[in-house]
N, C-alpha and C positions, 0 to 999 in steps of 0.2 A: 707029574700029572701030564697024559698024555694033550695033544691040540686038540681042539673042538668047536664044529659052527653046529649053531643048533635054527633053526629058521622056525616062527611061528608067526602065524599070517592075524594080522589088526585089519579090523573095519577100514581105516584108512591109509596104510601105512604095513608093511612089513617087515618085522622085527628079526635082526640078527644078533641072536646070542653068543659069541664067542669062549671060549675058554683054552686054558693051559698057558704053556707058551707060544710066543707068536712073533716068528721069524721073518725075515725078507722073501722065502720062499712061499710060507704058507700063508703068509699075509697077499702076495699075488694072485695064487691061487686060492685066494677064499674071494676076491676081488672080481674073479674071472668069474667064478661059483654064483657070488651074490647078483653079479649080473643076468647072469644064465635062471637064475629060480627068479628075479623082480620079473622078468620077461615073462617066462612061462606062468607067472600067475597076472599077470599085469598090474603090477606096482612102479609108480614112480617114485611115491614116497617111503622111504629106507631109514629104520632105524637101526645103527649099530651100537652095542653094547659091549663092552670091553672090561666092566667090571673086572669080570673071571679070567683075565689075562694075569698070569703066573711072576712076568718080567716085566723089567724094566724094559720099554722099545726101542729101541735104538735110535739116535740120529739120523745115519744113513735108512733104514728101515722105514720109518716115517715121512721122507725125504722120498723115499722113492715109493712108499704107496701114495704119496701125496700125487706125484706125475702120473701113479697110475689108476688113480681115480680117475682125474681129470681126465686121463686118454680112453677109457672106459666107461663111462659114467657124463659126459659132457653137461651140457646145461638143460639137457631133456626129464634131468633125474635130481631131485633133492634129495641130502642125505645128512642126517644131523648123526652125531658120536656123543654119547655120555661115556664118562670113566671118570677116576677116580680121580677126585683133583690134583692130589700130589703127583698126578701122571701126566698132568698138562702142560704141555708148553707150545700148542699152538703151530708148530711149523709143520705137521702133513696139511692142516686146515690153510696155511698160508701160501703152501706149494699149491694144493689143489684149486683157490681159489685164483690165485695167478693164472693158474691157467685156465681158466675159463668153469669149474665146476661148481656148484651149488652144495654147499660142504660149509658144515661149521661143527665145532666141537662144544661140548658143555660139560660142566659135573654135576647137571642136576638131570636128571632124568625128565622132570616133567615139564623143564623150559625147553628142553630137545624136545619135544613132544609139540609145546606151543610154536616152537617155532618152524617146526616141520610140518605140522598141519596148517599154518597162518597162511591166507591166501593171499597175501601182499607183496 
């Protein structure tokens, strides 16, 4: 299955659907992407989906879109992550929020949702 970001714009929020697999490279470059389409449509709040992700993601992989969230994304933008639970273990979430980003992960969809739209 080839890679794929699919973007559909929410009343509050703009959703990024991902699919295939998803490497160090394209994971950057979707990063760089999801910035460039929140801006042009004016979204701060970002939700990404990762369901449709093919692999397993890496350590290093997660580890460095963690730092490049953060460097990209700073604390101007909130960004919650649903996938699949067996896929969690929290360190891009712990990288990014180290560094200063508004980033957390969930396996449920609709608490990513409350907690991305929560105005607290």
């Amino acid at each position: 299955m080839s890679y794929g970001v699919k973007f559909k714009m929410r009343p509050n929020y703009l959703l990024v659907q991902f699919t295939g697999e998803l490497t160090t490279k394209n994971a950057f470059d979707s990063i760089e992407r999801i910035r460039y389409e929140a801006d042009q449509k004016n979204y701060k709040l970002i939700l990404l989906d990762l369901r449709g992700v093919t692999n397993l993601i890496s350590e290093m992989t997660r580890f460095y879109a963690g730092e490049k969230i953060a460097n990209v994304f700073r604390h101007d933008y909130k960004i919650a992550v649903f996938m699949l639970n067996e896929n969690i273990n929290k360190l891009a979430e712990t990288v990014a929020l180290n560094r200063g980003a508004n980033f957390k992960v969930f396996d449920s969809e609709h608490e990513a949702i409350q907690w991305l739209t929560n105005k607290d």
